[in-house]
C-alpha positions in Angstrom: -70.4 -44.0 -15.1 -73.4 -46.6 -15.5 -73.3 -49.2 -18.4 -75.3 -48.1 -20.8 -76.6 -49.1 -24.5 -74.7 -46.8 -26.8 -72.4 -44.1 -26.7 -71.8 -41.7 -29.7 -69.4 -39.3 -30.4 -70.5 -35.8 -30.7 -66.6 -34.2 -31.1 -63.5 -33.9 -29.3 -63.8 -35.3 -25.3 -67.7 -35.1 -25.3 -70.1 -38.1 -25.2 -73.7 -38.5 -25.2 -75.1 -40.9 -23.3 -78.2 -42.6 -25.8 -79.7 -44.9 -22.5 -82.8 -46.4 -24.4 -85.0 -47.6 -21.7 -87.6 -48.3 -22.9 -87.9 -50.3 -26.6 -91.1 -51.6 -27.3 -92.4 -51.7 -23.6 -88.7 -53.6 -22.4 -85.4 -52.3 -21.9 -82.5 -52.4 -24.0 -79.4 -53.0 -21.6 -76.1 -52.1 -22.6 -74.2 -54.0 -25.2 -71.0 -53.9 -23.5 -71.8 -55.3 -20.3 -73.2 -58.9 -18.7 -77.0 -58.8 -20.2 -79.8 -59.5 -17.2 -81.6 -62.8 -18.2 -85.0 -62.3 -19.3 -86.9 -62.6 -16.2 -90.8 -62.3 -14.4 -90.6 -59.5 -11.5 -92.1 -60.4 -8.4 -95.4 -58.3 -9.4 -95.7 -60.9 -12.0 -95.1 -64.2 -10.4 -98.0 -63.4 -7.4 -100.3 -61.8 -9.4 -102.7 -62.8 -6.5 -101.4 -60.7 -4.0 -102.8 -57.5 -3.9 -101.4 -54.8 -1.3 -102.5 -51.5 -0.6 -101.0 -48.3 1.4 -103.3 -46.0 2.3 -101.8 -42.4 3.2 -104.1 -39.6 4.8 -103.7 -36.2 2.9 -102.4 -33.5 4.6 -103.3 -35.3 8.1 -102.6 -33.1 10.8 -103.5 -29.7 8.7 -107.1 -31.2 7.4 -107.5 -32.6 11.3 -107.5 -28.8 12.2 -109.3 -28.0 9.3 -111.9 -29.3 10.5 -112.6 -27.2 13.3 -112.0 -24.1 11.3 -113.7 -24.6 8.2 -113.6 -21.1 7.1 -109.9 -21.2 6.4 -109.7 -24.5 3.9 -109.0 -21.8 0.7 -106.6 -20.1 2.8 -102.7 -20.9 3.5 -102.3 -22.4 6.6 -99.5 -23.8 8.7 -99.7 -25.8 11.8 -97.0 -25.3 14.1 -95.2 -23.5 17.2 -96.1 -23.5 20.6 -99.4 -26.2 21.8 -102.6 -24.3 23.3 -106.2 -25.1 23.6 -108.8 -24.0 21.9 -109.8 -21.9 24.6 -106.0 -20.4 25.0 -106.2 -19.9 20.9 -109.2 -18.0 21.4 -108.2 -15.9 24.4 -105.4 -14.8 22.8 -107.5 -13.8 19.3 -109.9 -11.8 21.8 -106.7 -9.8 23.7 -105.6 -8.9 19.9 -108.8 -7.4 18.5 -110.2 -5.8 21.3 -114.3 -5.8 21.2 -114.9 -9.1 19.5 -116.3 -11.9 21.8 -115.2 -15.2 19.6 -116.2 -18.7 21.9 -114.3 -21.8 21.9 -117.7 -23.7 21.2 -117.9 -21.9 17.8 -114.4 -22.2 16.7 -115.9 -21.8 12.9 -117.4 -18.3 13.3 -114.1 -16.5 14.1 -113.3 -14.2 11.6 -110.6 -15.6 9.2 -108.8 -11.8 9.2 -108.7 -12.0 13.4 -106.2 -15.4 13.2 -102.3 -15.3 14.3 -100.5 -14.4 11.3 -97.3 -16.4 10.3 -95.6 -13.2 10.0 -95.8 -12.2 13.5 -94.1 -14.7 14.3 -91.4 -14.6 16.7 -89.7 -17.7 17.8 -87.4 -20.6 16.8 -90.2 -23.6 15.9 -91.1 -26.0 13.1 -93.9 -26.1 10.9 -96.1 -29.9 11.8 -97.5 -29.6 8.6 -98.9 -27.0 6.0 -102.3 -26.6 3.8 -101.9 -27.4 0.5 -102.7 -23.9 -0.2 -99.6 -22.6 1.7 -97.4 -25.8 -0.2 -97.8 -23.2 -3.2 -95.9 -21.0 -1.4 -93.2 -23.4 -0.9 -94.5 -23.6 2.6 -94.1 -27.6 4.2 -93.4 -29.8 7.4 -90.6 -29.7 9.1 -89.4 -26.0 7.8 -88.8 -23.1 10.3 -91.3 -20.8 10.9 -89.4 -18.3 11.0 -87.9 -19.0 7.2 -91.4 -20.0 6.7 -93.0 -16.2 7.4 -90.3 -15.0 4.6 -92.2 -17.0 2.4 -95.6 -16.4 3.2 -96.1 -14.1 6.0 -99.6 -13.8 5.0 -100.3 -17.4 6.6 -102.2 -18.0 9.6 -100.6 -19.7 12.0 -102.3 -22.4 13.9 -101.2 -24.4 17.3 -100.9 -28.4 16.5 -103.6 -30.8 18.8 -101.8 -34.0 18.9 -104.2 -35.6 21.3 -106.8 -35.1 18.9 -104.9 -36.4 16.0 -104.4 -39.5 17.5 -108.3 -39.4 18.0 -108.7 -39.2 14.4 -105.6 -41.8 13.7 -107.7 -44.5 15.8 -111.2 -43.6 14.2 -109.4 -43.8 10.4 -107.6 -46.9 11.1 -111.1 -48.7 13.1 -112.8 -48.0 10.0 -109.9 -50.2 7.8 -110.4 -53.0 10.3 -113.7 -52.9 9.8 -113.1 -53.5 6.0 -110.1 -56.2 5.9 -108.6 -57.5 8.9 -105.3 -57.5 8.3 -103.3 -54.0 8.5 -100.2 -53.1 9.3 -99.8 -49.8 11.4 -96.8 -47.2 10.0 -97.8 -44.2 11.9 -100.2 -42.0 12.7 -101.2 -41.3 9.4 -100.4 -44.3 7.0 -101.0 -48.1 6.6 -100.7 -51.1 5.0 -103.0 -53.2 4.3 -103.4 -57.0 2.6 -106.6 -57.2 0.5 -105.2 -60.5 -1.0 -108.4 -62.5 0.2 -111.0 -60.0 0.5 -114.0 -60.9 -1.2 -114.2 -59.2 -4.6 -110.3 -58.1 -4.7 -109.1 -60.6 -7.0 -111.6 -59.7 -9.8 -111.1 -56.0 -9.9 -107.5 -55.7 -8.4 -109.0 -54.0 -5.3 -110.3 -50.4 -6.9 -113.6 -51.5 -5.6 -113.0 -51.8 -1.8 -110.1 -48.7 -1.7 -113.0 -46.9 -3.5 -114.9 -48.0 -0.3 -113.0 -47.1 2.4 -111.8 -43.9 0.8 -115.8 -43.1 0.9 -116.6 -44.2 4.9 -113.2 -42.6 6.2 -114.6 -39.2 3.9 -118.0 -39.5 5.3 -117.3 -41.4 8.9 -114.1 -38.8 9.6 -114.3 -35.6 7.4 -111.3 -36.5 6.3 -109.2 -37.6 2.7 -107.1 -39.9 2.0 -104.9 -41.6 -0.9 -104.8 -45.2 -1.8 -102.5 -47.3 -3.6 -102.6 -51.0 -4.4 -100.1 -53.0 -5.9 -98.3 -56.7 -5.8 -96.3 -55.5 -2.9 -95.6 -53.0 -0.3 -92.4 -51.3 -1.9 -95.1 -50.6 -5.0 -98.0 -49.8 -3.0 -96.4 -46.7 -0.9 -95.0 -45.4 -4.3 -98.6 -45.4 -5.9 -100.3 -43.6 -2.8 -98.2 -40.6 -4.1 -99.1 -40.9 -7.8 -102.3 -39.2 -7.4 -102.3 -36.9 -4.2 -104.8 -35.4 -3.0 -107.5 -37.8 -3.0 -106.5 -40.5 -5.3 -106.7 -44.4 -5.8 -104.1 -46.1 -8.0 -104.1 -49.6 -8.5 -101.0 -51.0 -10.4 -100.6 -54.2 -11.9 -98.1 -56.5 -12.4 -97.7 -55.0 -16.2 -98.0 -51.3 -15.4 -94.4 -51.6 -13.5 -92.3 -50.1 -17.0 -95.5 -47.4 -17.5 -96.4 -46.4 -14.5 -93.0 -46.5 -12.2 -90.0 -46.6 -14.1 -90.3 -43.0 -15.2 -90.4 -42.2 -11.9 -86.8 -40.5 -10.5 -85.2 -43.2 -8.0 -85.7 -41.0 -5.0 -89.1 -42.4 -5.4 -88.4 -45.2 -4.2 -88.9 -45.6 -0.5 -85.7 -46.6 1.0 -83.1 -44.4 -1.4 -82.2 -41.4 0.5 -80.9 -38.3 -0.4 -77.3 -39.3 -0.2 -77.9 -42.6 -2.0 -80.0 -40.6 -5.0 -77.0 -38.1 -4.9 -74.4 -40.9 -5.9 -76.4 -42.1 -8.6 -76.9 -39.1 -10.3 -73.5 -38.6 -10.1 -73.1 -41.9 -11.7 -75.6 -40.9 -14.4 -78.7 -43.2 -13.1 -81.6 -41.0 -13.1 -84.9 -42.9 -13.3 -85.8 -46.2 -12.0 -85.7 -47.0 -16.0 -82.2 -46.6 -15.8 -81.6 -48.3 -12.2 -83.2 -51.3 -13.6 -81.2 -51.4 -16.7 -78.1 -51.5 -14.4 -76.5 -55.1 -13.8 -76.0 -56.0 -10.5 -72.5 -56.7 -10.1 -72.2 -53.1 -11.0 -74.3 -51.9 -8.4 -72.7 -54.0 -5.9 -69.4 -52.8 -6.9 -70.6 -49.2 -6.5 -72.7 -49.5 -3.7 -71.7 -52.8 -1.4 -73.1 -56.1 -1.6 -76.4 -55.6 0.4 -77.1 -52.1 -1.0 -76.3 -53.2 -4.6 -78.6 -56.1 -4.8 -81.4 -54.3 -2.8 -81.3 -51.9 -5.6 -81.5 -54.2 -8.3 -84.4 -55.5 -6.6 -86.4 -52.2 -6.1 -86.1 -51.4 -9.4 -87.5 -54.8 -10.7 -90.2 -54.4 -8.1 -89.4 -57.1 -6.2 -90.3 -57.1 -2.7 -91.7 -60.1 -0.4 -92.3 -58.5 3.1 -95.9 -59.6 4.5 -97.4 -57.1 5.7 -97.7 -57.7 9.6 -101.1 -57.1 11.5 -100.3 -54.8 14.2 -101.5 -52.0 14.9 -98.3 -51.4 17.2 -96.3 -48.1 17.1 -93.5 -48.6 15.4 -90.9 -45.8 17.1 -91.3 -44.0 20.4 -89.2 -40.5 20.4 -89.5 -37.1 21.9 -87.4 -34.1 21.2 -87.1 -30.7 21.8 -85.9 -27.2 20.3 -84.1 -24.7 21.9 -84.5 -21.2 22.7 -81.0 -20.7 21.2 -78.8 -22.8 19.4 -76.3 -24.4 21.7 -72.7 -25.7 21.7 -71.7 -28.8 23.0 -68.9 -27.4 24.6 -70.0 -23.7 25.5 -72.8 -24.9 26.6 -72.1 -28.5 28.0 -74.4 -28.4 31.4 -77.2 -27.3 29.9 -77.5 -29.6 26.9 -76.9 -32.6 29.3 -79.8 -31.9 31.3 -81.6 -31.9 28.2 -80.0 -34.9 26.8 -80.9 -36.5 30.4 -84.7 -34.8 30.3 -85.3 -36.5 26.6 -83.8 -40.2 27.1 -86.3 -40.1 30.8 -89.1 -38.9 28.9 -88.5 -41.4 26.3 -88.2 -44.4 29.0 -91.2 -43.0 30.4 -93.4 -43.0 27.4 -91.7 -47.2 26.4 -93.0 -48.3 29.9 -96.7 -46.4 29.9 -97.0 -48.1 26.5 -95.7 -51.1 27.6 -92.9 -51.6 24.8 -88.8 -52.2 25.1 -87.1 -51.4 22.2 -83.2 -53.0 21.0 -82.5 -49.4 18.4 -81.9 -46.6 20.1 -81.1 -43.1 17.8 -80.8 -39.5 17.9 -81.4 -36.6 15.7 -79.6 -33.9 15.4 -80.8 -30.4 13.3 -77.7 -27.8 12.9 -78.4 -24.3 13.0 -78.8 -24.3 9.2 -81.4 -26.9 9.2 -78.9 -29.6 7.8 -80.6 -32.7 10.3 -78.5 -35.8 10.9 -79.7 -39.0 12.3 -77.3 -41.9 13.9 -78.8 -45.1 15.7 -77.4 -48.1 16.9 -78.8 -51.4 17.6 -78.4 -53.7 20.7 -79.0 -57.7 21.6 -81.3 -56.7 24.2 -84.6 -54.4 24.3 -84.4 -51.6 26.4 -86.8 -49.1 28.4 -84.3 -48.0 31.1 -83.6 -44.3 30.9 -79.8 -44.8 31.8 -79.4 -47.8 29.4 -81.4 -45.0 26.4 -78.8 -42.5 27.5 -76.2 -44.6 27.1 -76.7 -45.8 23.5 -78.1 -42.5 22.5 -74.7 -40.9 24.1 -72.6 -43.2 21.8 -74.9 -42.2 18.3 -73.8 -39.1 19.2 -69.8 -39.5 19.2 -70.9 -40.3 15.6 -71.8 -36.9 14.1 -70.1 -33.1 14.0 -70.4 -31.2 17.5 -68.1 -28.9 16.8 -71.1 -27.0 14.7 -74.1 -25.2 17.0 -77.4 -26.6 16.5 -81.1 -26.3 17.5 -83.1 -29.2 17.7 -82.0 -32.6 19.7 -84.3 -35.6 19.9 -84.2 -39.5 21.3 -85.9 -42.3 19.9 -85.9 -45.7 20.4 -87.2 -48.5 17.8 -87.2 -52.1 16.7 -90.0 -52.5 19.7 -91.4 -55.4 21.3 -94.0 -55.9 24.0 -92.4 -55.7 27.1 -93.7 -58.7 28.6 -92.7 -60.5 25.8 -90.1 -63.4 26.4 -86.2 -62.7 26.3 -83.2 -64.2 27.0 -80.6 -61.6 27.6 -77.1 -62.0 26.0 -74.4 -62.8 28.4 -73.3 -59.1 28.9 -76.2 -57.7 28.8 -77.5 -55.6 31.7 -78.2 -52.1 32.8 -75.2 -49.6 33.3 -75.8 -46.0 34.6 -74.6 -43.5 32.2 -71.1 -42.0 33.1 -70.7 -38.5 32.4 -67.2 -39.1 30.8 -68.6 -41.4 28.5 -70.8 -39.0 26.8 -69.8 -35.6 24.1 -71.7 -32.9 27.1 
């Protein structure tokens, strides 16, 4: 269990835990165990530097929201097999016989003539839901077909990506436009530092994320969610506070207010297994994290771990925020008909294995990237998804060299179980005609069949 402040008795074998937090705005750390020295968190020794994650809401559903206005009130998941708007409309047409619905005037259709989610017959993934079908318990990643138990009454819409990433460009131009230096985390997030924007320092940046949240609503149709703080690990924590549609600015003294209530998970970084452990050790909030001493964390959770920890908590966190606009992973992957077996059905996954790392190389050298991690993910036929990656002295964009290392992450998790989705990615990416000296024994080896789990 966690030092804590106090522990009475409440009768025979039974102890309460009384972990005051929070005593006068500042914690009370446990009596028994080496005190933390009073200290100023990093929020509060560069009270200059003002950072800022802005997160689009519900990107890819309120991207195809757009098109069909008619269905904003209406539960809506985005997801299954890709068609056109023409295809989308062909298909309405061939199911209600009589009506004459255009691709040009996507927003007349009648909302009663869409693909419902209950019809559904297939083994995909939700992209992304409506907030009106998250009531339903509806969200990414989920399988549509467990996701038509839940809501069958959901239409079912086909995902653009091509015209995502028309709206990701348009977004992020619009930032740029604003303050120069932005750091790209997908197609649907970024950071950005405001630190020497003109006004930023005298309001703590509300002003300008009240700004761009206005030109990317009015330029783009779309919303987003902004939060500014001392540093990145803060920022991407306040985005969330006030979804849909919010700004939140913290401050260096709203750190015990605003974000130790929070539960740790909240904390980008602490995963569900990590979360899992210290709720088993009794550390709950980041209140509590924080009011853990560090050699105890270390002892509990390694050296690295520990201290990083610690540090969260405190809100300490001195990554720049780098101005690229780079992507920052390059992965494809692919579910299956069927969930396979890597031994029963060994040939057939191995073309696929083979189809994904190609695709993958393909995709590194049109964009003109290498990468040094290479990973794969893994979703069992329960849903349970796994992820293993390993990292390698030089950068990569060879298809055999991606099989390879992807072939080895996979030695690393359960086969014996069936499962339905496989993918390949590849980070830690560089420009390829960037500069590298190759380590000694570095160089390109074909994969070898024996080498590999199928």
């Amino acid at each position: 269990m966690f030092p804590r402040s106090t522990a009475t008795d409440n009768g025979p074998g039974e102890t309460r835990r009384n972990l005051r937090i929070f005593t006068q705005g500042k914690p009370e750390y446990p009596s028994h165990s080496t005190r933390l020295a009073p200290r100023k968190t990093a929020m509060s020794t560069a009270l200059s530097r003002r950072i800022a994650h802005l997160d689009m809401d519900a990107f890819f559903a309120s991207v195809t929201l757009l098109q069909y206005p008619q269905l904003q009130a209406l539960p809506v998941v985005i997801g299954g097999r890709r068609m056109t708007p023409e295809e989308l409309v062909a298909r309405i047409n061939e199911r209600h016989p009589g009506s004459r619905w255009q691709a040009d005037a996507l927003q007349a259709i009648n909302p009663d003539h869409f693909p419902r989610l209950g019809e559904y017959r297939g083994r995909g993934v939700a992209t992304t839901a409506t907030y009106a079908a998250r009531q339903f318990g509806l969200g990414s990643g989920m399988g549509l077909a467990r996701a038509a138990h839940l809501c069958p009454q959901a239409i079912l819409l086909p995902p653009d990506f091509e015209r995502y990433r028309r709206f990701s460009q348009a977004f992020k131009a619009i930032i740029l436009s604003e303050a120069p230096v932005m750091e790209d985390r997908g197609i649907d997030e970024v950071f950005i530092d405001l630190t020497w924007v003109a006004g930023v320092q005298e309001d703590g940046g509300r002003a300008l994320a009240t700004r761009l949240q206005a030109r990317i609503q009015a330029e783009t149709g779309l919303s987003c969610s902004i939060g500014v703080a001392p540093n990145k690990l803060i920022a991407k924590m306040a985005s969330d506070l006030d979804k849909p549609h919010g700004i939140t600015i913290i401050h260096p003294e709203d750190l015990q207010t605003r974000i130790w209530p929070l539960p740790c998970r909240r904390i980008n970084g602490i995963g569900p297994k990590t979360d899992e452990r210290l709720q088993k050790l009794g550390v709950l909030t980041i209140a509590q994290l924080a009011a853990c001493d560090t050699a105890w964390l270390v002892e509990h959770f390694g050296t690295r771990t520990g201290q990083w920890l610690h540090d969260a908590a405190w809100g300490l966190d001195e990554r720049p925020v780098a101005n690229r606009t780079e992507p920052v992973t390059i992965s494809r992957e692919t579910t299956f008909e069927r969930d396979l077996h890597a031994v029963h059905d060994r040939v057939e996954l191995a073309a696929i294995f083979t189809r994904l790392a190609e695709l993958t190389a393909q995709d590194l050298q049109r964009k003109g990237y290498r990468g040094r991690t290479v990973g794969i993910k893994l979703r069992y036929a329960d849903f349970r998804t796994v992820t293993r990656e390993l990292t390698t002295e030089a950068p990569t964009q060879d298809a055999g060299d991606i099989r390879r290392l992807a072939g080895r992450c996979l030695k690393r998790v359960d086969l014996q179980r069936r499962f339905r989705l496989l993918g390949i990615r590849v980070s830690s990416l560089e420009r390829a005609d960037a500069p590298h000296e190759a380590a000694p024994d570095a160089h390109t080896q074909p994969p070898r069949q024996g080498e590999l789990p199928f």
